[in-house]
C-alpha positions as CSV (number, residue, x, y, z in Angstrom):
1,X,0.0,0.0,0.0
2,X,1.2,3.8,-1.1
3,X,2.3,5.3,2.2
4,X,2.6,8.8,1.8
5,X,6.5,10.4,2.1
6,X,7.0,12.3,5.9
7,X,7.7,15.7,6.4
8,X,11.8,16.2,6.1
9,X,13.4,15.5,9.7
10,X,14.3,19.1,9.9
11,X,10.6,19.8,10.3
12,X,10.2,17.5,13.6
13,X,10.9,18.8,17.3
14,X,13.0,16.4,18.9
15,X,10.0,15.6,21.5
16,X,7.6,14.9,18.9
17,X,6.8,11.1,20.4
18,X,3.0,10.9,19.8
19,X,1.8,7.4,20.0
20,X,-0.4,6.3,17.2
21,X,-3.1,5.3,20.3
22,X,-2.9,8.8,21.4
23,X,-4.1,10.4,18.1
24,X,-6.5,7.7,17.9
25,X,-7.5,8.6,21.2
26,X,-8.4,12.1,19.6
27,X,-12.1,12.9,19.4
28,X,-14.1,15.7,18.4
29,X,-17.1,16.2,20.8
30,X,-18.1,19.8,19.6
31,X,-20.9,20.5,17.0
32,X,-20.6,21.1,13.5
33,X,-22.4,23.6,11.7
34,X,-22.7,23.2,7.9
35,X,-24.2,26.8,8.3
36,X,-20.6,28.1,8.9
37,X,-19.8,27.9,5.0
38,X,-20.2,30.9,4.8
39,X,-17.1,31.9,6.6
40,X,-15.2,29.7,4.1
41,X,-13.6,32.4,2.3
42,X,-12.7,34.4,5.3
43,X,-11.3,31.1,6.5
44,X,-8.6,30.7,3.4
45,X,-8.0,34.5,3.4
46,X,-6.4,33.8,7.1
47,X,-4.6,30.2,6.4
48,X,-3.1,32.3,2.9
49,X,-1.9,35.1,4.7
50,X,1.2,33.2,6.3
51,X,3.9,34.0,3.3
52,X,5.0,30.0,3.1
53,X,1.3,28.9,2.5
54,X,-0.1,31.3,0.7
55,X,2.8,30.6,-1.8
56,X,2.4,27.0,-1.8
57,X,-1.3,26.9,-2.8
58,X,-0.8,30.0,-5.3
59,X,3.0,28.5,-6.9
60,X,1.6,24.6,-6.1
61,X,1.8,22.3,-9.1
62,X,-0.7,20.0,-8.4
63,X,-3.6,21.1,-11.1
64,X,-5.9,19.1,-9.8
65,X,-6.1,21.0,-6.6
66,X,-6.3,24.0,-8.4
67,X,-9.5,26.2,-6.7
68,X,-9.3,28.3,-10.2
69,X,-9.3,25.5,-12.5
70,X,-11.3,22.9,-10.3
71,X,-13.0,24.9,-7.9
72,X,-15.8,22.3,-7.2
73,X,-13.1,19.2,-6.8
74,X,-10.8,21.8,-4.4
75,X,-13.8,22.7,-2.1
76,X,-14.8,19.4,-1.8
77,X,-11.1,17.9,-0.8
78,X,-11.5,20.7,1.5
79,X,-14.5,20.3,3.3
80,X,-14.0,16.5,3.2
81,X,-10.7,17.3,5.5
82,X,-12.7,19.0,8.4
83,X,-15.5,16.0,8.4
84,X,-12.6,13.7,8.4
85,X,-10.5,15.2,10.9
86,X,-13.8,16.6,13.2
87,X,-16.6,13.5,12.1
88,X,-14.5,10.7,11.3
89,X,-13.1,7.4,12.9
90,X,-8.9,6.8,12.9
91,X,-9.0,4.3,10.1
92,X,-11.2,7.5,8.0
93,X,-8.2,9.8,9.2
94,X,-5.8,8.0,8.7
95,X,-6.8,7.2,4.8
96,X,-6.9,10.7,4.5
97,X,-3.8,11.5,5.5
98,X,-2.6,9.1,3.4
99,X,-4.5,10.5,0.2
100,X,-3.5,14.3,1.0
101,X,0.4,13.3,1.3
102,X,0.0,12.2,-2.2
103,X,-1.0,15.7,-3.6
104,X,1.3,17.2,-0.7
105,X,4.2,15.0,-1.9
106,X,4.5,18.0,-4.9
107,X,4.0,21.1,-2.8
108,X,7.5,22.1,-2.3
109,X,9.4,25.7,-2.9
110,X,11.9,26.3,-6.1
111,X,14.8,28.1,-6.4
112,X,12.2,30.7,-8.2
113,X,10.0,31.1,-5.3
114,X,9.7,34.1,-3.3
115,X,9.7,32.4,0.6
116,X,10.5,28.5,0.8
117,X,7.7,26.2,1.8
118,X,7.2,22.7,1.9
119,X,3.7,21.0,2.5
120,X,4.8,18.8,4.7
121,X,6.0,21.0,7.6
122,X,4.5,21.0,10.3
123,X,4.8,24.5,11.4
124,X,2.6,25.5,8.6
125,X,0.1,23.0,9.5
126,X,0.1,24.2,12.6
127,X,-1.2,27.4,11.7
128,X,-3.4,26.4,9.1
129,X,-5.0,23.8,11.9
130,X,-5.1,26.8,14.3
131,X,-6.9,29.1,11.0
132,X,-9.5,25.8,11.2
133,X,-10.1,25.8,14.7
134,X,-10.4,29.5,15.2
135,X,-12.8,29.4,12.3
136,X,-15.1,26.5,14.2
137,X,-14.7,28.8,17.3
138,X,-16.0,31.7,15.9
139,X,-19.2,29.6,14.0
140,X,-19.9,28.2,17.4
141,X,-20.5,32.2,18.9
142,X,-21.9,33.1,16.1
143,X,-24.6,30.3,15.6
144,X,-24.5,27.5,18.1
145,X,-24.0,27.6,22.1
146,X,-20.7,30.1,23.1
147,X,-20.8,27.8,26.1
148,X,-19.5,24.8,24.7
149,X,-16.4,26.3,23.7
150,X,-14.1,24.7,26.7
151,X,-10.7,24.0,26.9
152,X,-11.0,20.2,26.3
153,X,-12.2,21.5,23.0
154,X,-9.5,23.5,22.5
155,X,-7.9,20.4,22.9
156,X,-9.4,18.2,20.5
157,X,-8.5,21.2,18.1
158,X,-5.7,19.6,17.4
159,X,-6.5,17.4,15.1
160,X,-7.0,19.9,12.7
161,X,-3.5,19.3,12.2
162,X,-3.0,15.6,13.5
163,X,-5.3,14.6,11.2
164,X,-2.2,15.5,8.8
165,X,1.6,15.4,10.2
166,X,1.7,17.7,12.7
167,X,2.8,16.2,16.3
168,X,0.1,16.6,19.3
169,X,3.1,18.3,21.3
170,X,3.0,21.5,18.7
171,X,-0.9,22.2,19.5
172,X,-0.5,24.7,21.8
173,X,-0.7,22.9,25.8
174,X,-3.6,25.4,26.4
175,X,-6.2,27.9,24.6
176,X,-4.5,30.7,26.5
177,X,-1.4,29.3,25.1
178,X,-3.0,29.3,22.0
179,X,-3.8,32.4,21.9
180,X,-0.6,33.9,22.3
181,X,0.9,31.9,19.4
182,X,-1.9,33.4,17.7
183,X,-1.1,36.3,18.3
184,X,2.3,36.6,17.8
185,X,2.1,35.2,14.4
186,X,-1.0,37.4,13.2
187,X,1.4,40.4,14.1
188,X,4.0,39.4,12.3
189,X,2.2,38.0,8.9
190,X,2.9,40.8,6.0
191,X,0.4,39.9,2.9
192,X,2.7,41.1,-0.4
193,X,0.7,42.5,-3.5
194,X,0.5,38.7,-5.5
195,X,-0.6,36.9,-2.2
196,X,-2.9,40.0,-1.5
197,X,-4.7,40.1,-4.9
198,X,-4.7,36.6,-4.8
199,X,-6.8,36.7,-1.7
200,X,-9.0,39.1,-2.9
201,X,-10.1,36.9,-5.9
202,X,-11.0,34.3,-3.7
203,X,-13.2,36.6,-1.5
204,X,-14.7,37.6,-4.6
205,X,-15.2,34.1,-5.7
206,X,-13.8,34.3,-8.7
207,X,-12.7,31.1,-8.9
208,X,-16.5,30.7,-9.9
209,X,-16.4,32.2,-13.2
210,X,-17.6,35.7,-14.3
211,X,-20.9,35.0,-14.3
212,X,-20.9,33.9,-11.0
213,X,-18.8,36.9,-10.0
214,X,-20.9,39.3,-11.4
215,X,-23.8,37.7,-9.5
216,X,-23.2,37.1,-6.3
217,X,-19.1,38.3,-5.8
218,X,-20.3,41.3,-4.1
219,X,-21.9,39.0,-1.3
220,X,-18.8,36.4,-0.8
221,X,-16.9,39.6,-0.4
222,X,-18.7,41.3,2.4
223,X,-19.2,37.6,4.1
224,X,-15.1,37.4,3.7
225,X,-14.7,41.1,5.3
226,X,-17.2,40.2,7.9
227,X,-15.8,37.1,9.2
228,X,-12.4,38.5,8.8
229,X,-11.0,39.3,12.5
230,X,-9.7,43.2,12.2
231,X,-6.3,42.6,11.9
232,X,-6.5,40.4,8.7
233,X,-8.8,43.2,7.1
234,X,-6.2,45.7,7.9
235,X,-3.3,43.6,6.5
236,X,-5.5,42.6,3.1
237,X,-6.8,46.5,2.6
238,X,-10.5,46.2,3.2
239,X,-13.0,48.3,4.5
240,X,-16.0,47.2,6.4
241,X,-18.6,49.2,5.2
242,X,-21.9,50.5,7.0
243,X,-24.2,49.1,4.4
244,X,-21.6,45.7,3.8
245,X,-21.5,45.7,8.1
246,X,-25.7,45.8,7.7
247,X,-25.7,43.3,5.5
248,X,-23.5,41.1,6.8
249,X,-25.3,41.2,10.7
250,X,-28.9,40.7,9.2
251,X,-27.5,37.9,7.7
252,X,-26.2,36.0,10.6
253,X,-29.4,37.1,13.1
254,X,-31.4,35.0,10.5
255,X,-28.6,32.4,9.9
256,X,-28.8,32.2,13.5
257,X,-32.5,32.3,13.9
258,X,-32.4,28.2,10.9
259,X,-29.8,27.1,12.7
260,X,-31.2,27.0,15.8
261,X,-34.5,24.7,14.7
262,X,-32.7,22.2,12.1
263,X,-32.6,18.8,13.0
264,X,-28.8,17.4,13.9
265,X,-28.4,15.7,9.9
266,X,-29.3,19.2,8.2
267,X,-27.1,21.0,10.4
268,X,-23.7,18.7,9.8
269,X,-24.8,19.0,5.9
270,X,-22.9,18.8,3.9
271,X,-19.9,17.6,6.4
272,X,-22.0,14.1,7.2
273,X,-22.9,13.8,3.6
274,X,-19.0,14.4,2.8
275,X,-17.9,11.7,5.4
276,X,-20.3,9.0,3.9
277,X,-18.3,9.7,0.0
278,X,-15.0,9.2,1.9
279,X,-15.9,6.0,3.2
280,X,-17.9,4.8,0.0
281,X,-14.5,6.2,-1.6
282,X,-12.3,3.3,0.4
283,X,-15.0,0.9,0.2
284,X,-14.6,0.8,-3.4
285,X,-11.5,1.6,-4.0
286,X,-12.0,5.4,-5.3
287,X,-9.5,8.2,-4.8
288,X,-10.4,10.2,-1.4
289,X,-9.1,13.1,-2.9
């Protein structure tokens, strides 16, 4: 069987001694929201903004993963990655893992690029783990019960990045610890022009065609702004304004309002419906991503 190649030795503090049982042990007990698509954007605006990532989707050579020239197949592989890491059992995660390393395997820096990066590191999973987790933090105030936000949680954040190859010891020990590393890195992210318009594209959904754009790439782009925390806004050059900010709350007192009254399988849509491909996917032999 194809294991997928592991992130370069360099990558790996020397304490990284996670036992397979322990990441196995690793269960998501929080809610998931299908609702909180609609951060999406917002989401990879955040994940993009550290230098090394955003240059590895933007330079990455694997076409299929392209969200420009297979926008439907890249939000799926996506999505299918937070019900796997958040829904799924250790065999389903570990699959996975196995199936991204393939299309990771490519994702490496040339002597052309601007910053190095390489896919497998596992300080840039880290933060894009953290991006995911803040992101289901803030859907959880937003539309589902603030309260349930505690810090063994926090703790099964991690495998956001587990679910990949980042060690359990790099998840920050706490969520105050967590928050400093967030911190700390937000202030010191600098978006250039390429990343920056690159961003902006995919706020506007253009990845959706011009049609599409025209449309509706006025609403993706105040949903981006609005779920963007300040600091990304100020870094990417938007402005939040009144009418986009009166927009943006009417929309989440009503998302708020469905959300609160759909029954459990409508709610996890499409995530539930995402984990039942994956596992169809191995059942018959299909690629997962």
């Amino acid at each position: 069987m194809y294991d997928a190649p592991q992130p370069d030795t360099e990558y790996l503090p020397r304490a990284a001694r996670t036992s397979r049982a322990e990441l196995d042990a690793l269960r998501w007990t929080g809610d998931i929201h299908g609702i909180g698509l609609t951060a999406g954007s917002a989401n990879v605006v955040m994940q993009l903004a550290l230098p090394a990532v955003g240059y590895g989707v933007y330079e990455s050579r694997v076409d299929s993963g392209n969200l420009f020239k297979h926008p439907i197949k890249r939000t799926r592989t996506t999505l299918t990655y937070i019900a796997v890491a958040t829904m799924g059992s250790p065999e389903d995660r570990k699959a996975y893992r196995r199936a991204v390393g393939r299309a990771h395997a490519q994702v490496r820096s040339t002597e052309s690029s601007p910053v190095e990066y390489n896919a497998f590191d596992p300080k840039l999973q880290l933060w894009v783990a953290a991006c995911m987790y803040k992101g289901l933090e803030d859907i959880a105030r937003t539309y589902g019960d603030e309260s349930a936000i505690t810090e063994d949680l926090y703790r099964q954040g991690a495998l956001m990045g587990t679910t990949l190859q980042m060690p359990l010891e790099m998840w920050p020990a706490t969520r105050a610890d967590f928050e400093e590393y967030w911190q700390e890195t937000v202030a010191s992210l600098e978006i250039d022009p390429v990343i920056r318009d690159h961003l902006k594209s995919i706020g506007r959904a253009e990845f959706m065609g011009p049609l599409f754009t025209r449309l509706f790439g006025w609403w993706f782009e105040i949903l981006t702004i609005g779920f963007l925390p300040p600091e990304f806004r100020d870094k990417m050059d938007y402005t939040f304004r009144p009418w986009q900010r009166l927009l943006f709350t009417a929309h989440n007192r009503i998302a708020r309002f469905v959300a609160r009254y759909l029954p459990k399988p409508l709610a996890e849509f499409p995530y539930n419906v995402l984990l039942t491909d994956v596992r169809w996917r191995m059942r018959t032999g299909r690629p997962l991503v």
